[in-house]
N, C-alpha and C positions, 0 to 999 in steps of 0.2 A: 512623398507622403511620409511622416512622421509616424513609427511604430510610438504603440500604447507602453512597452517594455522599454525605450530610449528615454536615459534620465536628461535631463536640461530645459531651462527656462521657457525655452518656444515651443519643446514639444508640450510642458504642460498647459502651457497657453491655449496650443492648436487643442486641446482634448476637452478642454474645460469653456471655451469661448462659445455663444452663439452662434453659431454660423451660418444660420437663417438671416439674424437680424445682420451682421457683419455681410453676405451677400447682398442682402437691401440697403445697404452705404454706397456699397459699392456701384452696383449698379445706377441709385441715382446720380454717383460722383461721373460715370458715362452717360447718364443721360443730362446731364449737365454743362459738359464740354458739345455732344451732339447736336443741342438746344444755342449753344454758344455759337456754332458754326452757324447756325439759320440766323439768328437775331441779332448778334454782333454787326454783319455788312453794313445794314441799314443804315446804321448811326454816325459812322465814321464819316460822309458827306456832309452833313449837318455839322458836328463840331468841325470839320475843314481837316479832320487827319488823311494823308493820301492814304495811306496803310487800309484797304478795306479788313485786313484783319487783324488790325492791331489789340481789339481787346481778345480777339481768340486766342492770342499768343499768349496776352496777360493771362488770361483765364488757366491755359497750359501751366503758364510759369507756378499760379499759385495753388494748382492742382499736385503739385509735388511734395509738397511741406505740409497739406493737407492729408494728403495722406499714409503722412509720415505721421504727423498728430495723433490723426486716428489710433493707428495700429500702434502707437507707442503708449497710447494715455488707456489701451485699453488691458496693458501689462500690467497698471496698479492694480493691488490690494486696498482694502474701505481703507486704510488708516491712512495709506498715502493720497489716496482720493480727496478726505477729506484735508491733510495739510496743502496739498498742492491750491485745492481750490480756494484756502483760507488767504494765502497769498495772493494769488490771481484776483480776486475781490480786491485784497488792502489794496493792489497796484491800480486795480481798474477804477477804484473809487476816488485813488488820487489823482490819476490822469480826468478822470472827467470833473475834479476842483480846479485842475488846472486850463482845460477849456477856456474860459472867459478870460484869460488870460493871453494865450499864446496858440490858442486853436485855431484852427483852418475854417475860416468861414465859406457857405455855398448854400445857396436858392432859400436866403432869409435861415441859416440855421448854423449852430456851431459847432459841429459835434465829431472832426477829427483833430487828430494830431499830426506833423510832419517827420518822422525821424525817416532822415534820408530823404532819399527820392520817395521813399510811402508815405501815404495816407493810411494810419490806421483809426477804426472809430472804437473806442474803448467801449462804450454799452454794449457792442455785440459779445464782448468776452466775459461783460460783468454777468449776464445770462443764464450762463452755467456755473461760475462760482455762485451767485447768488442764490440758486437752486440747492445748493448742495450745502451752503452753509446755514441756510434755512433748514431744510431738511434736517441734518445736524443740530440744532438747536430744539425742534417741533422735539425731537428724538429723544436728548435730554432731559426734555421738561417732562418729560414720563420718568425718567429715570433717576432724575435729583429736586423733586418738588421745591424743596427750600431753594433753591433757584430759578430766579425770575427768567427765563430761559423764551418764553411767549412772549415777555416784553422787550428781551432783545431782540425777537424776530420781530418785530411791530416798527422797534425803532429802526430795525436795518430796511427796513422797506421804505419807511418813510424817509430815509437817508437817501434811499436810492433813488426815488420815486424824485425827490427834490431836484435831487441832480438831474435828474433826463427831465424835466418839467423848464429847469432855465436854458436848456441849450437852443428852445425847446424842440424835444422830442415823446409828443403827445402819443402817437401809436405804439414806441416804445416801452413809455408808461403803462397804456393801456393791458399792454400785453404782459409785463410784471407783474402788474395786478388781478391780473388771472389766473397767470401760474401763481402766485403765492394764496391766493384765497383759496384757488381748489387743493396744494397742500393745507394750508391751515383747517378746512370740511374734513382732509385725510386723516388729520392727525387729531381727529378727534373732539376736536373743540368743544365748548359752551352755545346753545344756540343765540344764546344771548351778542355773547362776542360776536358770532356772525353777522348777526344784525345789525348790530350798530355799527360793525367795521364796513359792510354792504351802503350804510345809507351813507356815511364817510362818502364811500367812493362814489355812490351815483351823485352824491351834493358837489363832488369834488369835478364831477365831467359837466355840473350845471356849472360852475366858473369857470371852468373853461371856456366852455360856449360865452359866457357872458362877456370876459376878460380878454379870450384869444380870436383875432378876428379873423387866421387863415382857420381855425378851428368850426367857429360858426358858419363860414364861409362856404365849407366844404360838406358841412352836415345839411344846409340849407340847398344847397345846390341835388344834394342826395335825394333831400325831401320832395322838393320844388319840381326835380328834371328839369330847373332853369339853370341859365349861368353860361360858364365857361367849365361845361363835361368832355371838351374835347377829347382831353385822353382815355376815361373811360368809354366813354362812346367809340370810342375807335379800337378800343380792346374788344370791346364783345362783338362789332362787328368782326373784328377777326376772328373771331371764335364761330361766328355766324357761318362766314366765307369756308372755312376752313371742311365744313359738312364731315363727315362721317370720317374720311377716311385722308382728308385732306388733299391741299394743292399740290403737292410733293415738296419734298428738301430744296429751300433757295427759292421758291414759286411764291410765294407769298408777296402779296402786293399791297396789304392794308398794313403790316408794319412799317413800310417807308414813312407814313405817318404818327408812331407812335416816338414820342420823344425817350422815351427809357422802355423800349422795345428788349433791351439785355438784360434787365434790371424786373425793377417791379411790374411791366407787364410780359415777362417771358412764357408766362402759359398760355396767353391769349397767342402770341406765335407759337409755339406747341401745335396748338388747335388748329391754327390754319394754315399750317403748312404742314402736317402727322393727325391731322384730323381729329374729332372727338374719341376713336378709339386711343390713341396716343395719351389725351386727358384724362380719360378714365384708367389708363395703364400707370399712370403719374400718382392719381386720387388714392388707387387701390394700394401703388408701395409704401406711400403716406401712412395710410390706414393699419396695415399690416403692421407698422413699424411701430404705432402708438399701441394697439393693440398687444400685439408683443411683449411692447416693455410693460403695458398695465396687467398684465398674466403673470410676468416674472416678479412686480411689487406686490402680487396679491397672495403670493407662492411663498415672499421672503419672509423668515423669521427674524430677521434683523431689522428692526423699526427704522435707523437710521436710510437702508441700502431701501427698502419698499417705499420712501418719503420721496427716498433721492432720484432713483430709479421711476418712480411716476411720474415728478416735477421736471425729471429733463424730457421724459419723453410727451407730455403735454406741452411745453415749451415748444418743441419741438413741430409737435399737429397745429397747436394753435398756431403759431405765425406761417403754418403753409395752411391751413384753413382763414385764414384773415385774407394772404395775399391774393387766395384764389375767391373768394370772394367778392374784392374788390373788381379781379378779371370779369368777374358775371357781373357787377353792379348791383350785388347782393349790400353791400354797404359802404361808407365813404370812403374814398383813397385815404392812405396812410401810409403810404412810402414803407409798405414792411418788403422784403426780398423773398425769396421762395426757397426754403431751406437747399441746399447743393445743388440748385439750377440754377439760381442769379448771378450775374457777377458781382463780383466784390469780393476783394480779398480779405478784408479783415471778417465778413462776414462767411466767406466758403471754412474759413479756418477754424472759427469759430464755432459755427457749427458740427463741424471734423470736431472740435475739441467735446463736445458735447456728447456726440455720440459714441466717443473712443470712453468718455465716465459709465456712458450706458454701458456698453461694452463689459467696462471691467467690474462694476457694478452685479451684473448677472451673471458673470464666470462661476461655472459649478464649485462652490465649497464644501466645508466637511459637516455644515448642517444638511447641503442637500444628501449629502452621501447617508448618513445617518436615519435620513427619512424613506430615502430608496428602501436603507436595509431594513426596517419596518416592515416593511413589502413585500421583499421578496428573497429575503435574508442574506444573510453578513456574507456565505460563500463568491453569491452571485454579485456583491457589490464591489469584493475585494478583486474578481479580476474585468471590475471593470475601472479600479480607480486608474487615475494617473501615476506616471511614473513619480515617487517621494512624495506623495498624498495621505 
Protein backbone atom coordinates (compact mmCIF):
# COMPACT_ATOMS: atom_id res chain seq x y z
CA UNK A 1 0.00 0.00 0.00
CA UNK A 2 1.30 3.27 -1.18
CA UNK A 3 1.32 6.06 1.72
CA UNK A 4 -0.43 9.62 0.72
CA UNK A 5 3.02 11.22 2.20
CA UNK A 6 5.42 8.99 -0.42
CA UNK A 7 6.50 11.25 -3.34
CA UNK A 8 6.79 9.43 -6.82
CA UNK A 9 4.84 8.86 -9.98
CA UNK A 10 2.80 5.63 -8.88
CA UNK A 11 1.98 6.74 -5.74
CA UNK A 12 0.34 9.81 -7.18
CA UNK A 13 -1.20 7.58 -9.63
CA UNK A 14 -2.53 5.11 -6.98
CA UNK A 15 -4.27 8.28 -4.95
CA UNK A 16 -5.67 10.15 -7.81
CA UNK A 17 -6.93 6.89 -10.24
CA UNK A 18 -10.47 5.54 -10.03
CA UNK A 19 -10.47 2.61 -8.43
CA UNK A 20 -14.04 1.70 -8.74
CA UNK A 21 -13.84 1.91 -12.43
CA UNK A 22 -10.12 0.38 -12.69
CA UNK A 23 -11.63 -2.69 -10.30
CA UNK A 24 -14.44 -3.10 -13.07
CA UNK A 25 -11.53 -3.53 -15.97
CA UNK A 26 -10.16 -5.70 -14.13
CA UNK A 27 -12.54 -7.81 -13.29
CA UNK A 28 -14.10 -8.14 -16.69
CA UNK A 29 -10.31 -8.76 -17.99
CA UNK A 30 -11.05 -12.25 -15.35
CA UNK A 31 -14.22 -12.64 -16.55
CA UNK A 32 -12.94 -12.84 -19.82
CA UNK A 33 -10.13 -15.42 -19.62
CA UNK A 34 -13.09 -17.48 -17.40
CA UNK A 35 -15.53 -17.06 -20.23
CA UNK A 36 -12.59 -18.17 -22.67
CA UNK A 37 -12.03 -21.35 -20.82
CA UNK A 38 -16.00 -22.37 -21.34
CA UNK A 39 -16.14 -21.30 -24.96
CA UNK A 40 -12.84 -21.59 -26.50
CA UNK A 41 -13.01 -26.01 -26.45
CA UNK A 42 -15.85 -26.07 -28.68
CA UNK A 43 -14.38 -24.59 -31.60
CA UNK A 44 -11.13 -26.10 -31.85
CA UNK A 45 -12.91 -29.53 -33.42
CA UNK A 46 -14.43 -27.71 -36.02
CA UNK A 47 -11.34 -25.68 -37.49
CA UNK A 48 -9.36 -29.31 -36.98
CA UNK A 49 -6.85 -27.60 -34.29
CA UNK A 50 -5.88 -30.80 -31.93
CA UNK A 51 -5.09 -28.02 -29.07
CA UNK A 52 -8.71 -27.97 -27.33
CA UNK A 53 -7.10 -24.88 -25.80
CA UNK A 54 -5.44 -23.26 -28.15
CA UNK A 55 -7.28 -19.94 -28.19
CA UNK A 56 -7.26 -20.10 -24.20
CA UNK A 57 -3.57 -19.94 -24.43
CA UNK A 58 -3.86 -17.13 -27.10
CA UNK A 59 -6.31 -15.33 -25.05
CA UNK A 60 -3.71 -15.67 -21.82
CA UNK A 61 -0.97 -14.58 -24.25
CA UNK A 62 -2.82 -11.27 -25.16
CA UNK A 63 -4.04 -10.73 -21.65
CA UNK A 64 -0.64 -9.62 -20.70
CA UNK A 65 0.11 -6.52 -22.87
CA UNK A 66 -3.38 -5.74 -22.27
CA UNK A 67 -2.96 -5.04 -19.32
CA UNK A 68 0.13 -3.45 -19.42
CA UNK A 69 -1.90 -0.99 -21.94
CA UNK A 70 -4.34 -0.25 -19.45
CA UNK A 71 -2.36 0.56 -16.44
CA UNK A 72 0.15 2.49 -18.60
CA UNK A 73 -2.13 4.61 -20.95
CA UNK A 74 -3.91 5.37 -17.65
CA UNK A 75 -0.57 7.44 -16.42
CA UNK A 76 -1.20 10.09 -19.13
CA UNK A 77 -2.05 13.57 -18.46
CA UNK A 78 -4.99 15.43 -21.17
CA UNK A 79 -2.03 16.79 -23.20
CA UNK A 80 -0.37 13.48 -23.58
CA UNK A 81 -3.87 11.94 -24.11
CA UNK A 82 -4.72 13.81 -26.64
CA UNK A 83 -1.00 13.60 -28.73
CA UNK A 84 -0.83 10.09 -28.26
CA UNK A 85 -4.26 9.50 -29.55
CA UNK A 86 -3.58 12.02 -32.59
CA UNK A 87 -1.03 9.54 -33.77
CA UNK A 88 -2.73 6.46 -33.22
CA UNK A 89 -5.60 7.84 -35.50
CA UNK A 90 -2.83 9.16 -38.37
CA UNK A 91 -1.37 5.38 -38.04
CA UNK A 92 -4.86 3.68 -37.96
CA UNK A 93 -6.14 5.60 -40.74
CA UNK A 94 -3.22 4.73 -42.97
CA UNK A 95 -3.33 1.18 -42.26
CA UNK A 96 -6.94 0.82 -42.94
CA UNK A 97 -5.94 2.95 -46.88
CA UNK A 98 -3.79 0.27 -46.91
CA UNK A 99 -6.13 -2.69 -46.47
CA UNK A 100 -7.23 -3.13 -50.06
CA UNK A 101 -4.03 -3.41 -50.83
CA UNK A 102 -2.19 -5.92 -48.92
CA UNK A 103 -4.89 -6.83 -46.21
CA UNK A 104 -5.72 -10.25 -44.84
CA UNK A 105 -8.95 -11.28 -46.43
CA UNK A 106 -11.72 -13.58 -44.21
CA UNK A 107 -15.59 -14.54 -44.44
CA UNK A 108 -16.12 -11.82 -47.63
CA UNK A 109 -14.22 -8.88 -45.76
CA UNK A 110 -10.96 -7.14 -45.48
CA UNK A 111 -10.25 -5.79 -42.64
CA UNK A 112 -6.63 -7.07 -41.07
CA UNK A 113 -3.25 -6.74 -41.45
CA UNK A 114 -0.22 -9.35 -41.10
CA UNK A 115 2.80 -8.15 -39.23
CA UNK A 116 4.32 -11.37 -38.18
CA UNK A 117 2.55 -14.17 -37.18
CA UNK A 118 -0.55 -11.35 -36.03
CA UNK A 119 -3.34 -10.41 -37.32
CA UNK A 120 -4.00 -7.00 -36.32
CA UNK A 121 -7.45 -5.16 -37.47
CA UNK A 122 -6.73 -1.52 -37.35
CA UNK A 123 -10.57 -0.04 -36.84
CA UNK A 124 -10.61 -1.62 -33.40
CA UNK A 125 -7.65 0.95 -32.38
CA UNK A 126 -8.98 3.71 -34.72
CA UNK A 127 -12.14 3.82 -31.96
CA UNK A 128 -10.56 5.48 -29.27
CA UNK A 129 -8.27 7.77 -31.09
CA UNK A 130 -11.21 8.75 -33.08
CA UNK A 131 -13.06 9.50 -29.77
CA UNK A 132 -10.58 11.63 -28.54
CA UNK A 133 -9.74 13.54 -31.43
CA UNK A 134 -13.14 14.34 -31.84
CA UNK A 135 -13.72 15.29 -28.62
CA UNK A 136 -10.68 17.52 -28.92
CA UNK A 137 -11.88 19.26 -31.90
CA UNK A 138 -16.08 19.52 -30.45
CA UNK A 139 -13.71 21.28 -27.59
CA UNK A 140 -12.03 23.75 -29.63
CA UNK A 141 -14.80 24.93 -31.66
CA UNK A 142 -16.08 26.48 -28.18
CA UNK A 143 -12.74 27.92 -27.66
CA UNK A 144 -11.47 29.43 -31.20
CA UNK A 145 -14.73 30.19 -33.19
CA UNK A 146 -12.92 31.47 -36.19
CA UNK A 147 -11.93 27.89 -36.61
CA UNK A 148 -13.90 25.61 -38.62
CA UNK A 149 -13.02 22.98 -35.85
CA UNK A 150 -17.11 21.05 -36.43
CA UNK A 151 -16.04 20.87 -39.99
CA UNK A 152 -13.18 19.11 -39.30
CA UNK A 153 -14.98 16.77 -36.99
CA UNK A 154 -17.59 16.19 -39.99
CA UNK A 155 -14.91 15.55 -42.31
CA UNK A 156 -12.91 13.16 -40.03
CA UNK A 157 -15.94 11.01 -39.64
CA UNK A 158 -16.64 10.94 -43.03
CA UNK A 159 -13.06 9.93 -43.66
CA UNK A 160 -13.45 7.37 -41.20
CA UNK A 161 -16.89 6.17 -41.94
CA UNK A 162 -15.52 5.70 -45.84
CA UNK A 163 -12.74 3.65 -44.81
CA UNK A 164 -14.77 0.93 -42.63
CA UNK A 165 -17.61 1.10 -45.30
CA UNK A 166 -15.09 -0.40 -48.22
CA UNK A 167 -13.52 -3.07 -46.19
CA UNK A 168 -16.68 -3.48 -45.59
CA UNK A 169 -17.31 -3.15 -42.21
CA UNK A 170 -21.06 -1.99 -41.75
CA UNK A 171 -21.43 -2.58 -37.90
CA UNK A 172 -18.31 -0.92 -37.27
CA UNK A 173 -19.58 2.14 -39.00
CA UNK A 174 -22.67 1.77 -37.41
CA UNK A 175 -21.22 2.01 -34.14
CA UNK A 176 -18.84 5.32 -35.10
CA UNK A 177 -21.85 6.94 -35.86
CA UNK A 178 -23.20 6.80 -32.73
CA UNK A 179 -20.60 7.60 -30.72
CA UNK A 180 -19.77 10.57 -32.65
CA UNK A 181 -23.41 11.87 -32.98
CA UNK A 182 -24.11 11.35 -29.34
CA UNK A 183 -20.72 13.65 -28.87
CA UNK A 184 -21.76 15.98 -31.45
CA UNK A 185 -25.90 16.31 -29.15
CA UNK A 186 -22.92 16.68 -26.09
CA UNK A 187 -21.05 19.39 -27.47
CA UNK A 188 -23.77 21.32 -27.99
CA UNK A 189 -24.79 21.70 -31.40
CA UNK A 190 -27.29 23.41 -33.67
CA UNK A 191 -30.59 21.39 -33.74
CA UNK A 192 -30.57 22.01 -37.21
CA UNK A 193 -27.07 20.28 -37.69
CA UNK A 194 -28.50 17.33 -36.01
CA UNK A 195 -31.11 16.88 -38.28
CA UNK A 196 -29.69 16.99 -41.37
CA UNK A 197 -26.60 15.15 -40.22
CA UNK A 198 -29.49 12.37 -38.56
CA UNK A 199 -31.22 12.09 -42.01
CA UNK A 200 -27.47 11.64 -43.75
CA UNK A 201 -27.21 8.70 -41.70
CA UNK A 202 -30.58 6.90 -41.72
CA UNK A 203 -30.48 7.71 -45.95
CA UNK A 204 -27.11 6.43 -45.74
CA UNK A 205 -28.15 2.66 -43.90
CA UNK A 206 -31.10 3.00 -46.70
CA UNK A 207 -28.04 2.33 -49.29
CA UNK A 208 -26.75 0.13 -47.72
CA UNK A 209 -29.76 -2.05 -47.55
CA UNK A 210 -30.22 -1.27 -51.22
CA UNK A 211 -26.35 -1.67 -52.41
CA UNK A 212 -25.01 -4.29 -49.69
CA UNK A 213 -26.56 -7.62 -50.07
CA UNK A 214 -24.94 -9.52 -46.81
CA UNK A 215 -26.46 -6.24 -45.41
CA UNK A 216 -30.06 -6.50 -46.52
CA UNK A 217 -29.77 -10.07 -46.23
CA UNK A 218 -29.27 -9.96 -42.53
CA UNK A 219 -31.89 -7.12 -41.83
CA UNK A 220 -34.51 -9.19 -43.74
CA UNK A 221 -33.75 -12.34 -42.17
CA UNK A 222 -34.13 -10.29 -38.71
CA UNK A 223 -37.51 -8.99 -39.93
CA UNK A 224 -38.84 -12.08 -41.65
CA UNK A 225 -37.54 -14.97 -38.78
CA UNK A 226 -36.78 -16.56 -42.36
CA UNK A 227 -33.50 -17.49 -43.83
CA UNK A 228 -30.36 -18.94 -42.55
CA UNK A 229 -30.61 -17.58 -38.40
CA UNK A 230 -28.80 -20.43 -37.55
CA UNK A 231 -26.30 -18.80 -35.32
CA UNK A 232 -28.61 -16.60 -33.76
CA UNK A 233 -31.10 -19.02 -32.99
CA UNK A 234 -28.65 -21.24 -31.46
CA UNK A 235 -27.27 -18.24 -29.26
CA UNK A 236 -30.56 -17.71 -27.52
CA UNK A 237 -31.31 -21.02 -27.18
CA UNK A 238 -28.23 -21.16 -25.22
CA UNK A 239 -29.30 -18.53 -23.15
CA UNK A 240 -32.55 -20.47 -22.96
CA UNK A 241 -30.83 -23.72 -21.73
CA UNK A 242 -28.60 -22.17 -19.57
CA UNK A 243 -31.99 -21.19 -16.99
CA UNK A 244 -31.13 -19.20 -14.04
CA UNK A 245 -28.17 -20.50 -12.61
CA UNK A 246 -26.92 -22.54 -15.48
CA UNK A 247 -25.46 -25.94 -16.71
CA UNK A 248 -22.15 -25.53 -14.89
CA UNK A 249 -18.39 -24.56 -16.32
CA UNK A 250 -17.71 -26.98 -19.56
CA UNK A 251 -21.50 -28.40 -19.38
CA UNK A 252 -22.89 -26.60 -21.94
CA UNK A 253 -24.03 -28.36 -24.97
CA UNK A 254 -25.69 -25.83 -27.39
CA UNK A 255 -22.31 -24.13 -28.03
CA UNK A 256 -20.78 -27.11 -29.80
CA UNK A 257 -23.15 -25.57 -32.42
CA UNK A 258 -22.22 -22.09 -32.40
CA UNK A 259 -19.68 -21.25 -34.98
CA UNK A 260 -17.98 -18.10 -33.07
CA UNK A 261 -19.00 -19.47 -29.66
CA UNK A 262 -15.49 -17.33 -28.46
CA UNK A 263 -16.09 -14.53 -30.33
CA UNK A 264 -19.35 -12.69 -30.92
CA UNK A 265 -21.53 -15.07 -29.39
CA UNK A 266 -19.74 -15.50 -25.88
CA UNK A 267 -22.48 -14.35 -23.73
CA UNK A 268 -24.93 -16.59 -25.07
CA UNK A 269 -22.28 -19.28 -23.34
CA UNK A 270 -22.09 -17.11 -20.28
CA UNK A 271 -25.70 -17.83 -20.05
CA UNK A 272 -25.73 -21.29 -20.38
CA UNK A 273 -23.15 -22.70 -18.88
CA UNK A 274 -23.19 -19.50 -15.46
CA UNK A 275 -26.72 -19.18 -16.10
CA UNK A 276 -28.77 -15.72 -16.32
CA UNK A 277 -27.52 -14.66 -12.91
CA UNK A 278 -23.82 -14.72 -14.50
CA UNK A 279 -25.53 -12.27 -17.62
CA UNK A 280 -27.03 -9.94 -15.44
CA UNK A 281 -23.50 -9.87 -13.40
CA UNK A 282 -21.95 -9.04 -17.01
CA UNK A 283 -25.05 -6.45 -17.85
CA UNK A 284 -24.58 -4.60 -14.41
CA UNK A 285 -20.33 -4.17 -14.66
CA UNK A 286 -21.18 -2.90 -18.34
CA UNK A 287 -23.56 -0.39 -16.77
CA UNK A 288 -21.69 0.55 -13.91
CA UNK A 289 -18.78 1.45 -15.99
CA UNK A 290 -20.79 3.67 -18.55
CA UNK A 291 -22.51 5.07 -15.89
CA UNK A 292 -19.41 5.99 -14.17
CA UNK A 293 -17.54 7.54 -16.72
CA UNK A 294 -20.90 9.57 -17.76
CA UNK A 295 -20.77 11.13 -13.84
CA UNK A 296 -17.20 11.86 -14.09
CA UNK A 297 -17.99 13.94 -17.78
CA UNK A 298 -20.81 15.67 -16.16
CA UNK A 299 -18.54 16.62 -13.09
CA UNK A 300 -15.47 17.71 -15.61
CA UNK A 301 -14.69 21.35 -16.11
CA UNK A 302 -12.66 20.66 -18.87
CA UNK A 303 -14.75 20.45 -22.08
CA UNK A 304 -12.24 18.63 -23.83
CA UNK A 305 -11.80 15.48 -20.88
CA UNK A 306 -16.15 15.55 -20.32
CA UNK A 307 -16.34 15.03 -24.51
CA UNK A 308 -13.63 12.48 -24.29
CA UNK A 309 -14.47 10.79 -21.17
CA UNK A 310 -18.21 10.32 -22.36
CA UNK A 311 -17.36 9.28 -26.07
CA UNK A 312 -14.96 6.36 -24.79
CA UNK A 313 -17.21 5.31 -22.30
CA UNK A 314 -20.30 5.09 -24.69
CA UNK A 315 -18.21 3.48 -27.21
CA UNK A 316 -17.50 1.33 -24.98
CA UNK A 317 -21.59 0.43 -23.60
CA UNK A 318 -22.64 0.71 -27.00
CA UNK A 319 -20.64 -2.12 -28.76
CA UNK A 320 -21.28 -4.50 -25.46
CA UNK A 321 -25.05 -3.31 -25.84
CA UNK A 322 -25.03 -4.17 -29.63
CA UNK A 323 -23.17 -7.59 -29.14
CA UNK A 324 -25.59 -8.62 -26.42
CA UNK A 325 -28.31 -7.78 -28.28
CA UNK A 326 -27.70 -9.64 -31.14
CA UNK A 327 -27.17 -12.77 -28.31
CA UNK A 328 -31.07 -12.04 -27.51
CA UNK A 329 -32.01 -11.44 -31.12
CA UNK A 330 -33.02 -8.04 -30.19
CA UNK A 331 -31.42 -6.95 -33.61
CA UNK A 332 -29.43 -8.21 -36.64
CA UNK A 333 -25.88 -9.82 -36.28
CA UNK A 334 -23.13 -7.65 -36.85
CA UNK A 335 -20.04 -9.42 -35.92
CA UNK A 336 -19.28 -6.60 -33.09
CA UNK A 337 -17.20 -8.56 -30.11
CA UNK A 338 -18.13 -8.01 -26.36
CA UNK A 339 -15.79 -5.43 -24.87
CA UNK A 340 -12.86 -7.69 -22.55
CA UNK A 341 -14.75 -11.04 -23.04
CA UNK A 342 -14.36 -11.94 -26.66
CA UNK A 343 -11.45 -13.15 -28.11
CA UNK A 344 -9.45 -11.22 -30.30
CA UNK A 345 -6.48 -9.70 -29.68
CA UNK A 346 -6.36 -6.62 -31.62
CA UNK A 347 -9.74 -6.06 -30.12
CA UNK A 348 -8.98 -7.16 -26.07
CA UNK A 349 -6.10 -4.44 -26.51
CA UNK A 350 -7.76 -2.14 -27.84
CA UNK A 351 -10.32 -1.81 -25.76
CA UNK A 352 -7.52 -2.12 -22.60
CA UNK A 353 -6.42 0.90 -24.61
CA UNK A 354 -9.50 2.69 -24.33
CA UNK A 355 -10.19 2.36 -20.94
CA UNK A 356 -6.62 3.08 -19.61
CA UNK A 357 -7.71 7.02 -21.62
CA UNK A 358 -10.88 6.66 -19.34
CA UNK A 359 -8.58 6.10 -16.72
CA UNK A 360 -6.30 8.85 -17.12
CA UNK A 361 -8.99 11.14 -18.21
CA UNK A 362 -10.80 11.05 -14.71
CA UNK A 363 -7.55 10.99 -12.50
CA UNK A 364 -8.25 13.59 -9.74
CA UNK A 365 -6.81 17.09 -10.87
CA UNK A 366 -6.31 20.46 -9.41
CA UNK A 367 -9.61 21.68 -10.66
CA UNK A 368 -11.22 18.81 -8.61
CA UNK A 369 -9.04 19.84 -5.72
CA UNK A 370 -10.08 23.34 -5.83
CA UNK A 371 -13.85 22.55 -6.01
CA UNK A 372 -13.60 20.02 -2.88
CA UNK A 373 -12.08 23.16 -1.14
CA UNK A 374 -15.15 25.19 -2.04
CA UNK A 375 -16.76 22.61 0.28
CA UNK A 376 -15.11 21.91 2.76
CA UNK A 377 -12.19 24.28 2.92
CA UNK A 378 -8.42 24.57 1.93
CA UNK A 379 -7.17 22.73 5.42
CA UNK A 380 -9.25 19.67 4.74
CA UNK A 381 -8.10 19.55 1.08
CA UNK A 382 -4.38 20.14 1.59
CA UNK A 383 -4.07 16.86 3.71
CA UNK A 384 -5.76 15.19 1.42
CA UNK A 385 -3.86 16.00 -1.64
CA UNK A 386 -1.30 13.80 -3.24
CA UNK A 387 2.13 13.75 -2.73
CA UNK A 388 3.66 17.20 -5.26
CA UNK A 389 -0.07 18.05 -6.03
Amino acid sequence: MYSRARKGLVSEWWWTVDKLLLIAALLLLACGFLLSLSASPSVTPRLRIDDSFHFVKRHAVFLAPALIILISASFMNLRQVRRFSLLLLVGSIAALMLLPFIGFSAKGAVRWLAVGPLLVQPSEFLKPAFVVITAWLFAESAKQPPIPCNLFAIGLFALCAGLLVIQPDLGQTVLLAMIWGAMFFMAGMPWIWIAALGGIGIGGLGVAYLTMSHVSGRIDRFVTGTGDNFQVDRGLEAITNGGWLGQGPGEGSVKFGLPDSHTDFIFSVAAEEFGIAMAMLLVTVFAFVVIRGLYHGLNERDRFAQLAVSGLVLQFGFQALINMCVNLRLMPAKGMTLPFISYGGSSLMAVALGMGLVLALTRKRADHYARREARIGPMAVKAALPAGA
